[in-house]
MILOZA-834891 format. One record per residue: x, y, z of N, C-alpha, C, CB in turn; residue number from 1. Coordinates in Angstrom, 2 decimals. Glycine has a CB too. Example, Ala and Ser with C-alpha at 12.3 -4.5 7.8 and 13.67 -1.06 7.14 Angstrom:
PT 13.19 -5.69 7.80 12.30 -4.50 7.80 13.20 -3.30 7.80 11.31 -4.47 9.05 1 $
PT 12.85 -2.25 7.08 13.67 -1.06 7.14 12.90 0.03 7.87 14.08 -0.60 5.72 2 $
This chain:
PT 0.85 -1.20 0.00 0.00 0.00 0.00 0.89 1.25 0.00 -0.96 0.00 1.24 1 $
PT 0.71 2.48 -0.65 1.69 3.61 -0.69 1.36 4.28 0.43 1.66 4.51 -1.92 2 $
PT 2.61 4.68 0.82 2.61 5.49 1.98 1.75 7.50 1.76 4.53 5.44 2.35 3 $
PT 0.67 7.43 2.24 0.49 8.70 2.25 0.73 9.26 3.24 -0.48 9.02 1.95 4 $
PT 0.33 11.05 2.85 1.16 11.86 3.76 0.78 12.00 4.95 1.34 13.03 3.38 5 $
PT -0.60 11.71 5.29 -1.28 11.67 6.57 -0.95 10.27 7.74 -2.86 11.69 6.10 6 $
PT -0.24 9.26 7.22 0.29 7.75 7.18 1.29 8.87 7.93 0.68 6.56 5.53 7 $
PT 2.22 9.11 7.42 3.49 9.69 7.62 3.72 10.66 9.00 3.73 10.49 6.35 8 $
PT 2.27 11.31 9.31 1.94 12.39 10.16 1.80 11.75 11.34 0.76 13.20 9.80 9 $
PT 0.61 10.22 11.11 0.52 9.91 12.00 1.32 8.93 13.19 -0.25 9.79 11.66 10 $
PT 2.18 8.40 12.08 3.36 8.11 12.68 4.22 8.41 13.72 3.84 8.19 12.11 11 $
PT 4.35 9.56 12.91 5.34 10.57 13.69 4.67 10.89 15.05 5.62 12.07 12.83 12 $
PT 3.35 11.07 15.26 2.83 11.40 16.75 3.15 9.88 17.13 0.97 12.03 17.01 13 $
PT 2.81 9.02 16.71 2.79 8.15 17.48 4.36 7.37 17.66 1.67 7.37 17.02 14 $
PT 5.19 7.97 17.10 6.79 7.97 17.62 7.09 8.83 18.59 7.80 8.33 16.60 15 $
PT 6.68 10.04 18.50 6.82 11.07 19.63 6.16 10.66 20.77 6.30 12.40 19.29 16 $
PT 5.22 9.71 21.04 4.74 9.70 22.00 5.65 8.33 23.05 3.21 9.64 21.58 17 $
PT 5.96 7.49 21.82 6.76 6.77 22.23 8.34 6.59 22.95 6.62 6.42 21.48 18 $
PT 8.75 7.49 21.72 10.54 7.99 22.41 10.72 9.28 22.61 11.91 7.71 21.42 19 $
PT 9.41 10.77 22.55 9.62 11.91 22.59 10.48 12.63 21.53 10.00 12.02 23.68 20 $
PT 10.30 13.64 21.75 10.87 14.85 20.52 11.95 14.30 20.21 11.21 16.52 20.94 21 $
PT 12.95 14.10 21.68 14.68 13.80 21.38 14.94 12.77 20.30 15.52 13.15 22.80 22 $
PT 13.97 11.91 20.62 14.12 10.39 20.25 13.72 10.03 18.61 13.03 9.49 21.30 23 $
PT 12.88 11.47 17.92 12.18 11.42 17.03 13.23 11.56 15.94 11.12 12.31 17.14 24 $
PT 13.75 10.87 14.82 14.43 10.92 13.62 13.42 10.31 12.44 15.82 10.12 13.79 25 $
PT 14.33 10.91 11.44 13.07 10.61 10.22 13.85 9.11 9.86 12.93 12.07 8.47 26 $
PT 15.35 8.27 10.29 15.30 7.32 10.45 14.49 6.30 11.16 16.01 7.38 10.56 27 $
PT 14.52 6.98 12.33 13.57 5.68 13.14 11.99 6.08 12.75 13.77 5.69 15.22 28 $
PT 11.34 6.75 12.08 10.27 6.89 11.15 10.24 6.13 10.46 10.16 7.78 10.51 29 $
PT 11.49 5.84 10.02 11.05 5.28 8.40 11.07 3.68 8.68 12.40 5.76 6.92 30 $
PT 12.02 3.76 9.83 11.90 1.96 10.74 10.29 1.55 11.09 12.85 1.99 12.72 31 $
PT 9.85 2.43 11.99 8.33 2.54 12.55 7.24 2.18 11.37 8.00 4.20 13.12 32 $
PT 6.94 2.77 10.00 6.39 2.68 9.08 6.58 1.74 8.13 6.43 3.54 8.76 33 $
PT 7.77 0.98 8.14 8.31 -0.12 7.48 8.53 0.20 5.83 7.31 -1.35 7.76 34 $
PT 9.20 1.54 6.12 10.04 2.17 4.97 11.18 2.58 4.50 9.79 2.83 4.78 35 $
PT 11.86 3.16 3.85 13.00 3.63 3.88 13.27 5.27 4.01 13.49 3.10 2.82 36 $
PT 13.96 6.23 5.09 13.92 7.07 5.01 13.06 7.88 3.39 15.11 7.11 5.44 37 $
PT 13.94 7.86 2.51 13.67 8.17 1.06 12.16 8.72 0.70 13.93 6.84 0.25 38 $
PT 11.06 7.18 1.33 10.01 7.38 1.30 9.10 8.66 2.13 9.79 6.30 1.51 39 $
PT 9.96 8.91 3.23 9.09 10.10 4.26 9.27 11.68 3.24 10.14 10.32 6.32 40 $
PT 10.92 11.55 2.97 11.13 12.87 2.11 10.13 12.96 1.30 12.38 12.97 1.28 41 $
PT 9.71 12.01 0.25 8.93 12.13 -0.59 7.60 13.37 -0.30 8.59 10.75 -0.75 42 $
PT 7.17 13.16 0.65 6.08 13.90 1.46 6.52 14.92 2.13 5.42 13.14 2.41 43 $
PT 7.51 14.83 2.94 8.52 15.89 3.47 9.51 16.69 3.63 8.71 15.84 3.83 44 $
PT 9.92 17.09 2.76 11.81 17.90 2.64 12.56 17.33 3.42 12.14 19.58 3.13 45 $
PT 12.12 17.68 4.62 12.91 17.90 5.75 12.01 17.71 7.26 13.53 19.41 5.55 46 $
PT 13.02 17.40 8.43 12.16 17.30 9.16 11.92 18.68 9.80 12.44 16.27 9.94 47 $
PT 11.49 19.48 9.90 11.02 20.13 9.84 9.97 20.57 9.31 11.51 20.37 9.82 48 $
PT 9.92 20.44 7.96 8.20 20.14 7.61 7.50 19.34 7.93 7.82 19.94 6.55 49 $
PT 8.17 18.09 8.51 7.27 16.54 9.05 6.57 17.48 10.66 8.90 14.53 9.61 50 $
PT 7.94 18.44 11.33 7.23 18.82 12.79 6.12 19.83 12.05 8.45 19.73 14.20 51 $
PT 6.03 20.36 11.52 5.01 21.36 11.65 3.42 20.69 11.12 5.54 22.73 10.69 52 $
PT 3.94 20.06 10.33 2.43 19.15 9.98 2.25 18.46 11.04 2.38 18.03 8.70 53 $
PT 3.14 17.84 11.87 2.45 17.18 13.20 1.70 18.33 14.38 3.82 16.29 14.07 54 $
PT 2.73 19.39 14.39 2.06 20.42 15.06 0.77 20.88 14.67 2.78 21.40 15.05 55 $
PT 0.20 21.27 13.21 -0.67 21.57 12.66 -1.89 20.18 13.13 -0.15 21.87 11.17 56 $
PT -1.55 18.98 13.27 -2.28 18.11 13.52 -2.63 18.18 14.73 -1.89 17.10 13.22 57 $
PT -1.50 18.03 16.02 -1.94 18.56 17.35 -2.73 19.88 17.70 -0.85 18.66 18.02 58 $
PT -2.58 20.40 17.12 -3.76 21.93 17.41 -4.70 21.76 16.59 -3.22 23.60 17.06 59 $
PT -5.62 19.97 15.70 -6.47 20.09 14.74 -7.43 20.32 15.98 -6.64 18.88 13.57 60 $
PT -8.03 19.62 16.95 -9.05 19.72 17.96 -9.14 20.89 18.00 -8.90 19.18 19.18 61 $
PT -8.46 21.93 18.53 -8.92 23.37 19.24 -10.26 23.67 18.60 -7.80 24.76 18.94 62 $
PT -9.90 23.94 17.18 -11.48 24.34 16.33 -12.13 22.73 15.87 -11.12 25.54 14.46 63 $
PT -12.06 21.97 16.45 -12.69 20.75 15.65 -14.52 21.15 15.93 -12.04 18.88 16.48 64 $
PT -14.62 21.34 17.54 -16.10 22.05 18.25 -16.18 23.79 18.08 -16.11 21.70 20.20 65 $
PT -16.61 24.41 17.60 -17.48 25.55 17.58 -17.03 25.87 18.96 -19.14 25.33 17.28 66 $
PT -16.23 27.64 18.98 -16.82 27.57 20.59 -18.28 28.44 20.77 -15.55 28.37 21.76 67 $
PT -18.37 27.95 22.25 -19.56 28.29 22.47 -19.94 29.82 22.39 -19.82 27.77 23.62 68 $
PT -21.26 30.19 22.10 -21.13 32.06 22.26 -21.01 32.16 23.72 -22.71 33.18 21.68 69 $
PT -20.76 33.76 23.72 -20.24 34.32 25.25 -19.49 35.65 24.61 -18.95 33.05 26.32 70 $
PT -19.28 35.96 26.10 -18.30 36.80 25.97 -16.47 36.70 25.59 -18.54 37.25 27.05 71 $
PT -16.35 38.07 24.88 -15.06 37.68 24.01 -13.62 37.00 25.16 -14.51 39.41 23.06 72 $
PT -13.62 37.39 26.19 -12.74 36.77 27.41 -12.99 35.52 27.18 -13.07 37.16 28.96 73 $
PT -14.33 34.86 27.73 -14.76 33.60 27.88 -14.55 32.83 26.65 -16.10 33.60 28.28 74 $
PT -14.38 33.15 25.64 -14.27 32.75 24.53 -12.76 32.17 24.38 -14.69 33.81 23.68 75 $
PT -11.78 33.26 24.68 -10.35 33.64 24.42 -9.65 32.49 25.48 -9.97 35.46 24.81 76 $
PT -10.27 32.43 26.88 -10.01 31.38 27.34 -10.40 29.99 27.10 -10.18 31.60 28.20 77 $
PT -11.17 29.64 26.45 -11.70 28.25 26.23 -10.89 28.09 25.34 -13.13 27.93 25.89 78 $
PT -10.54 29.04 24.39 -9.59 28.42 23.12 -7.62 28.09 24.07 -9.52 30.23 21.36 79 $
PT -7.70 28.85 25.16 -6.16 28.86 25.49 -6.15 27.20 26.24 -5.60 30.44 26.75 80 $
PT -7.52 26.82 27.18 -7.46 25.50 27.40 -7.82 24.77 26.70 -7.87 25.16 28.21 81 $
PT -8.23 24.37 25.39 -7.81 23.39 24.61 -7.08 23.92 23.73 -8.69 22.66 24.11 82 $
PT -6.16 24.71 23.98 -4.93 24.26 22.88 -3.96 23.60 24.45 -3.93 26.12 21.62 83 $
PT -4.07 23.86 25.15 -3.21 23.37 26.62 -3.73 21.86 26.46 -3.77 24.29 28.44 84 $
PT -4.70 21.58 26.50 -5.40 19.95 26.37 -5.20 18.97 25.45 -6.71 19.94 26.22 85 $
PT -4.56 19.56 23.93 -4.27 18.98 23.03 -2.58 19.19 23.00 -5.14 19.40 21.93 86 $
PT -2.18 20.19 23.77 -0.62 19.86 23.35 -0.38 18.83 24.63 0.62 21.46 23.32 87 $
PT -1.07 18.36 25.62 -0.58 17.73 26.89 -0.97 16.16 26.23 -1.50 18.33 28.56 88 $
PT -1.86 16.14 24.77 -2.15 14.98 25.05 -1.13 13.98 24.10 -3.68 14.85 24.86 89 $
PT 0.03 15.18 23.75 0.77 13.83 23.05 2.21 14.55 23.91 0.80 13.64 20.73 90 $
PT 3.57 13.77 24.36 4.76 13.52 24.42 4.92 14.95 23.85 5.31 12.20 23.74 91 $
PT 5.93 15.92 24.72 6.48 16.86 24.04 5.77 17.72 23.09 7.36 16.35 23.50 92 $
PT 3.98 17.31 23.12 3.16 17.94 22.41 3.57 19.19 22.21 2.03 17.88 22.86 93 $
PT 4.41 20.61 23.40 4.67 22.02 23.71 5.36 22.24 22.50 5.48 22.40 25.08 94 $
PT 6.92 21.17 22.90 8.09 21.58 22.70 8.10 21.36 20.50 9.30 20.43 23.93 95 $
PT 6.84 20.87 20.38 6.73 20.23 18.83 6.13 22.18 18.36 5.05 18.29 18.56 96 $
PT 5.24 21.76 18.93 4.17 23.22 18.07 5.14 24.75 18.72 1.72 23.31 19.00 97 $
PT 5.96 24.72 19.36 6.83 26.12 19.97 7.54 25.70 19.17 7.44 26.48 21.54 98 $
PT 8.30 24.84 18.55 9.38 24.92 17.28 8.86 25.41 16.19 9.98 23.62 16.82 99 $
PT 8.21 25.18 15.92 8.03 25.68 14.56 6.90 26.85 13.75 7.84 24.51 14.02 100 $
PT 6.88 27.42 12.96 6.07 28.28 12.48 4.98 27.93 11.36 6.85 29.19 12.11 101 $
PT 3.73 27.29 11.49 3.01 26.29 10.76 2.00 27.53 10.11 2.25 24.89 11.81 102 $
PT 1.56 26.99 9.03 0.90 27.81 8.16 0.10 26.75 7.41 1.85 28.74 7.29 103 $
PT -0.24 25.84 8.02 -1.30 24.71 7.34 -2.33 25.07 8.07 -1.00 23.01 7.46 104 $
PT -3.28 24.51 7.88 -4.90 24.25 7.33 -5.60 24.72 9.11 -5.32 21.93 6.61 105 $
PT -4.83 24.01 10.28 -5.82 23.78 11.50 -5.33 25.10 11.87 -5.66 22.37 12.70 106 $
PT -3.39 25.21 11.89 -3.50 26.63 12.75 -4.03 27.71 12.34 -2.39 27.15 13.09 107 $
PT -4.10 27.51 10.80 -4.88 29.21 10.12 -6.29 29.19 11.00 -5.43 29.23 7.85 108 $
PT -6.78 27.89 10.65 -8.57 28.34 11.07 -8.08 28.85 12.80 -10.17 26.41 11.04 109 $
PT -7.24 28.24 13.62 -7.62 28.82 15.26 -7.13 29.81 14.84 -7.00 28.24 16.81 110 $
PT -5.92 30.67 14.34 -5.61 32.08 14.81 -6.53 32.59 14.20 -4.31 32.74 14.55 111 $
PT -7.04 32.37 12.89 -8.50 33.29 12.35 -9.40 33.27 13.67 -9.54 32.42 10.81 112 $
PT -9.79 32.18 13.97 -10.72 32.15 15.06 -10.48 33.05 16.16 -10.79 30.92 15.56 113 $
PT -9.11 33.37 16.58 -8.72 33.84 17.84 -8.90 35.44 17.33 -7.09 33.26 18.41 114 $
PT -8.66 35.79 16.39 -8.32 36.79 15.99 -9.69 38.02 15.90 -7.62 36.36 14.79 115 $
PT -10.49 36.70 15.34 -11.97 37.47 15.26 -12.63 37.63 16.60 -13.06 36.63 14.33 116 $
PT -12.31 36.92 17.56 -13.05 37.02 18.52 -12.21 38.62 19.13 -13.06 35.47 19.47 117 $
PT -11.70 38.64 19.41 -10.67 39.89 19.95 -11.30 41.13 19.05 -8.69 39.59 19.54 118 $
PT -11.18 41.31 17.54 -11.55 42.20 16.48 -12.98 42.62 16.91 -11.47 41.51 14.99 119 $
PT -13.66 41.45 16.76 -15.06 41.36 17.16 -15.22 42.44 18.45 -15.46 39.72 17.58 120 $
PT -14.46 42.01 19.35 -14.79 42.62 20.68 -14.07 44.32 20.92 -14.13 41.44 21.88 121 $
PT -13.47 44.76 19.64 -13.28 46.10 19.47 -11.67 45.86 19.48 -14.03 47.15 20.65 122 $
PT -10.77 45.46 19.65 -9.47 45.52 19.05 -9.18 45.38 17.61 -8.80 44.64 19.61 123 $
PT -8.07 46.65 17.43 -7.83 47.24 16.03 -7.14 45.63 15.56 -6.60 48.94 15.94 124 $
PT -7.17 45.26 14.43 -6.56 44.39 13.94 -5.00 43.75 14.36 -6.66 44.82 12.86 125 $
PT -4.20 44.70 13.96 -2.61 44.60 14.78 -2.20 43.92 15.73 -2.22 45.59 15.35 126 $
PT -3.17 44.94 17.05 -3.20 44.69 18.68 -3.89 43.23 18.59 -4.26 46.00 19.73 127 $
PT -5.00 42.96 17.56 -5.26 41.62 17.87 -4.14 40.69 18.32 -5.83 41.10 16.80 128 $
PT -3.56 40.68 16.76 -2.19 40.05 16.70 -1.48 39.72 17.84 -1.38 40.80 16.05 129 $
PT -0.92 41.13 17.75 0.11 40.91 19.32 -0.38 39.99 20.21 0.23 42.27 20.35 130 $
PT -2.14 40.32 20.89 -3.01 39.63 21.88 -2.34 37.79 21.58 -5.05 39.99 21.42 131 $
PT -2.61 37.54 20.39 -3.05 36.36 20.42 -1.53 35.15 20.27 -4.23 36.37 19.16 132 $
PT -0.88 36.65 20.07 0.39 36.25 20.04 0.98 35.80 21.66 1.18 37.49 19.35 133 $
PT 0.74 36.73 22.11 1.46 36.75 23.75 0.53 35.12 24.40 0.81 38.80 25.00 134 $
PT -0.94 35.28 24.24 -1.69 34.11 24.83 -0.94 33.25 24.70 -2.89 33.72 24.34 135 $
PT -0.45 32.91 22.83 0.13 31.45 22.37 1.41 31.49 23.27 0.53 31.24 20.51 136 $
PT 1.93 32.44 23.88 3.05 31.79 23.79 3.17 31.93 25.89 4.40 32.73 22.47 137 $
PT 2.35 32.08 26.08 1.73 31.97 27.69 1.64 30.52 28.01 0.09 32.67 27.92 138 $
PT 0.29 30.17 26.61 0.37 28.93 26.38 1.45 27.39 26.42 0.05 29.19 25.52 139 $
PT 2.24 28.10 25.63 3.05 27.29 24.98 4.42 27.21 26.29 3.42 28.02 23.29 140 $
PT 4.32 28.10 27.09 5.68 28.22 28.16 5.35 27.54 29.05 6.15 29.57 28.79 141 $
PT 3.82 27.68 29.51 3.24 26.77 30.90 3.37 25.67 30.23 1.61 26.96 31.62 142 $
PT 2.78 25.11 29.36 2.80 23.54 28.94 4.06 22.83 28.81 2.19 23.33 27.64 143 $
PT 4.85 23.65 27.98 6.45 23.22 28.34 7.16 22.73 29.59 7.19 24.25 28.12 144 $
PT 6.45 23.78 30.39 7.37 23.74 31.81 6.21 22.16 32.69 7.24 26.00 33.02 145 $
PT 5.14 22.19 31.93 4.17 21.33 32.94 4.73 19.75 32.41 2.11 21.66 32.63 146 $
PT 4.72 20.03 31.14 5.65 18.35 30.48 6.90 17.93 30.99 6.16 18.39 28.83 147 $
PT 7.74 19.09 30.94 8.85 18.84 31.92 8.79 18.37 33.10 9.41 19.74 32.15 148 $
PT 8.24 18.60 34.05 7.75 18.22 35.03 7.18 17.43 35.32 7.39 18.66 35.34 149 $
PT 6.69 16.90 34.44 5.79 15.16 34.22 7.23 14.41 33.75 4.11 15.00 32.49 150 $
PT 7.88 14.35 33.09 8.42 13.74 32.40 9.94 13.58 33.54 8.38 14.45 30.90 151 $
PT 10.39 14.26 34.89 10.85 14.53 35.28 10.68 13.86 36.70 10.84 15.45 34.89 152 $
PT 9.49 14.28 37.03 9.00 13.82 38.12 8.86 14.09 39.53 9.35 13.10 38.08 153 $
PT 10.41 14.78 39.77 11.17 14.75 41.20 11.36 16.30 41.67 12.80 13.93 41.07 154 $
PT 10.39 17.33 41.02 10.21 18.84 41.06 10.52 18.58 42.54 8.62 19.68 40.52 155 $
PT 9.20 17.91 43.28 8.52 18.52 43.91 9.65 18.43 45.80 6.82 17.76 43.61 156 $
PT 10.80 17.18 44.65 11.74 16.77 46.17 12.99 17.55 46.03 12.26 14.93 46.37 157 $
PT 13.19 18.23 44.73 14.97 19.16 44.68 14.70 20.07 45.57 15.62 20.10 43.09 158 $
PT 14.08 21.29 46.12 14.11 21.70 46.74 14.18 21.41 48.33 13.59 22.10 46.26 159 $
PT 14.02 20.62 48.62 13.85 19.61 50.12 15.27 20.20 51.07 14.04 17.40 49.68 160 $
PT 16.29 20.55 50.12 17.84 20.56 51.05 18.20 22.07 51.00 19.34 19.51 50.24 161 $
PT 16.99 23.33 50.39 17.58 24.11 50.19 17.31 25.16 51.19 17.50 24.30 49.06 162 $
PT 17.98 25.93 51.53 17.42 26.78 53.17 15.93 27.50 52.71 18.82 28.45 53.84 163 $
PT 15.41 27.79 53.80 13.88 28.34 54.28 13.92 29.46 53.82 13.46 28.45 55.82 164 $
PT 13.54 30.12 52.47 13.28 31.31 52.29 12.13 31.07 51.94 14.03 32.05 51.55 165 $
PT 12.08 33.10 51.78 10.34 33.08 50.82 10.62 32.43 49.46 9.55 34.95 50.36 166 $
PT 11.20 32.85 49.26 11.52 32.49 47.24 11.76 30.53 47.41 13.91 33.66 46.32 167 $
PT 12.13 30.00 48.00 12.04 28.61 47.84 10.93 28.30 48.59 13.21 27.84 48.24 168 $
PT 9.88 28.73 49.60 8.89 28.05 50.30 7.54 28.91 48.39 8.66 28.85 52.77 169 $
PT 8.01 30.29 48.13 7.48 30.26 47.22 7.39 29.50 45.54 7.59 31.13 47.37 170 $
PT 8.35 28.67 45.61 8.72 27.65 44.50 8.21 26.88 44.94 9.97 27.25 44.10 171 $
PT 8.31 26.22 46.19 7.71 24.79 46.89 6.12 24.87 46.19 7.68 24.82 49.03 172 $
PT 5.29 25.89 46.30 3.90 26.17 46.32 3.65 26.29 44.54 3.53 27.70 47.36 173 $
PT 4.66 26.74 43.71 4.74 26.49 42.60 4.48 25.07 42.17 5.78 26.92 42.31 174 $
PT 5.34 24.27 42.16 5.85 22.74 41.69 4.66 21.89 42.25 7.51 22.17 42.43 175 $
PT 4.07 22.42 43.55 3.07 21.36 43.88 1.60 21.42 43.87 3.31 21.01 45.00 176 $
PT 1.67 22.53 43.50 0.43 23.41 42.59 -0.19 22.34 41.65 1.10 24.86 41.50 177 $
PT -1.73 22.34 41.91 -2.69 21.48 40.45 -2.22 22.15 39.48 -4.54 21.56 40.28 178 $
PT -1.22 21.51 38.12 -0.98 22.43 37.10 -2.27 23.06 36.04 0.05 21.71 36.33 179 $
PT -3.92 22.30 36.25 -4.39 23.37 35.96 -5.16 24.49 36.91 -5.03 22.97 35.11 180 $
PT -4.87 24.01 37.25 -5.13 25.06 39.00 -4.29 26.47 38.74 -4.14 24.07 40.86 181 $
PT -3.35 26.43 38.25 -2.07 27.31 37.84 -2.08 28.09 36.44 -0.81 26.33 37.78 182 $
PT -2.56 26.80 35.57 -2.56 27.45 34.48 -3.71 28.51 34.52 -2.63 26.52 33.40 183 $
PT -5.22 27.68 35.04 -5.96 29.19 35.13 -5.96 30.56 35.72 -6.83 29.04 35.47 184 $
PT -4.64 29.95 37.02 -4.57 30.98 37.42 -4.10 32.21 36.44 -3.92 30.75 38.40 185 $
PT -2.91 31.92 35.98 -2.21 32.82 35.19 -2.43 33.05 33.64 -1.00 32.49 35.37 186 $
PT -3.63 32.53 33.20 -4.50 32.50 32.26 -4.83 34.27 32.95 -5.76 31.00 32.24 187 $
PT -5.86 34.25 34.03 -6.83 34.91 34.63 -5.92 36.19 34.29 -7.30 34.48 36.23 188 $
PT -4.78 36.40 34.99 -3.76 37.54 34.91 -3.64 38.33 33.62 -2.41 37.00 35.18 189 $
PT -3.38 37.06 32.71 -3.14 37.78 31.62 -4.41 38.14 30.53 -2.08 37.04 31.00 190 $
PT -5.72 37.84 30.94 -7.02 37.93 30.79 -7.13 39.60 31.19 -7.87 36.76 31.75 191 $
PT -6.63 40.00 32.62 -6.69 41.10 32.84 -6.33 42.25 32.47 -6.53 41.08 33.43 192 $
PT -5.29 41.96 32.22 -4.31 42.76 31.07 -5.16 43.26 29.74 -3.01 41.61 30.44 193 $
PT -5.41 41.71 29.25 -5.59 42.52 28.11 -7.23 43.32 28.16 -5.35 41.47 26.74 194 $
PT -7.86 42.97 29.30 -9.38 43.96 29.31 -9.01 45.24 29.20 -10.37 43.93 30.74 195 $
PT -7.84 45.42 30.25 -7.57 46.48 30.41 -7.14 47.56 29.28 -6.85 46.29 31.20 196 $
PT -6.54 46.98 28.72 -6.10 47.38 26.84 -7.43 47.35 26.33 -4.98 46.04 25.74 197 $
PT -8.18 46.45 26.46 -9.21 46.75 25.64 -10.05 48.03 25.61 -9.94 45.85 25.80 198 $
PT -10.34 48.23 27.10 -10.86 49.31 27.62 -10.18 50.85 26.94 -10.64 49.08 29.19 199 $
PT -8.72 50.75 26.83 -8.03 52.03 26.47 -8.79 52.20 24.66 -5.92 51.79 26.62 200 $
PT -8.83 51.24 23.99 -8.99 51.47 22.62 -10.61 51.47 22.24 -8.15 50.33 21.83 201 $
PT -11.12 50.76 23.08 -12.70 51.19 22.84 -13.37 52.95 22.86 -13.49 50.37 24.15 202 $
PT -14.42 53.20 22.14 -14.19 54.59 21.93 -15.37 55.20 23.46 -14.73 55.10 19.95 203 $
């Protein structure tokens, strides 16, 4: 049967999930699929185009459901937790979609999506941008740091030997924090922010 390109995509998540980002070569791809490197290029240049189509695949959910109507906040957050829900649900899901700069099919429709909701709600086009820019990458830093930490395990005991300050009893409360307990928190923060901007440009 010929290898298509979606064959090729799905692979690759399901190598990443197996040996993680580090572990991911378009050799041991082409082992996994029972091909010869040669065959993945065919579909892919480089790996680098293989990550961004996987990335583009991990952020397909965000818009797969309609979000619900509401207000443009409520909105802006439902899209920041499932893109957090779909990058947690594969291996290094963060560290795949923060590499690279994808311009296929799923991320156009969410940043359109993100974009209109913000526009919609009275931000000049631009400032959208920026907005949705800073979210993604709010996004993309907590999830990083939350995979790490899964994948790691032992956050919560390095600190154990280090003297009694605020700044380490305040790390302690970090690391052992519900990470979405955390993420909404600092979702909420930067929610505030941008009302507050919003408020300056509304007439």
């Amino acid at each position: 049967m010929q290898l298509k390109r979606a064959d090729v995509v799905t692979g690759g998540l399901a190598l990443l999930d197996a040996e993680g980002l580090d572990g991911l070569t378009m050799r041991k791809l082409g082992a996994h699929l029972g091909v010869r490197a040669g065959g993945i290029y065919w579909h892919f240049r480089n790996k680098e185009a293989l990550l961004g189509a996987m990335a583009d695949r991990i952020v397909g959910e965000v818009t797969a459901t309609p979000l619900p109507p509401g207000a443009w906040d409520a909105r802006l957050a439902e899209m920041a937790h499932r893109i957090r829900r779909a990058l947690l649900a594969h291996r290094d899901g963060a560290r795949v979609v923060a590499g690279t700069y994808v311009t296929e099919p799923n991320t156009e429709r969410g940043g359109q999506q993100a974009v209109r909701v913000l526009t919609d709600a009275g931000f000049p086009l631009d400032r959208a941008g920026w907005v949705v820019f800073a979210a993604m990458y709010y996004v993309l830093g907590h999830t990083i740091e939350e995979q790490a930490q899964r994948a790691e395990g032992d956050w919560a005991d390095r600190g154990a030997d280090l003297p009694d300050t605020e700044l380490n009893r305040a790390m302690e409360a970090v690391v052992r924090a519900d990470p979405e307990e955390r993420f909404t928190y600092g979702l909420e923060l930067f929610l505030d922010g941008v009302r507050l901007r919003l408020a300056e440009v509304r007439p």
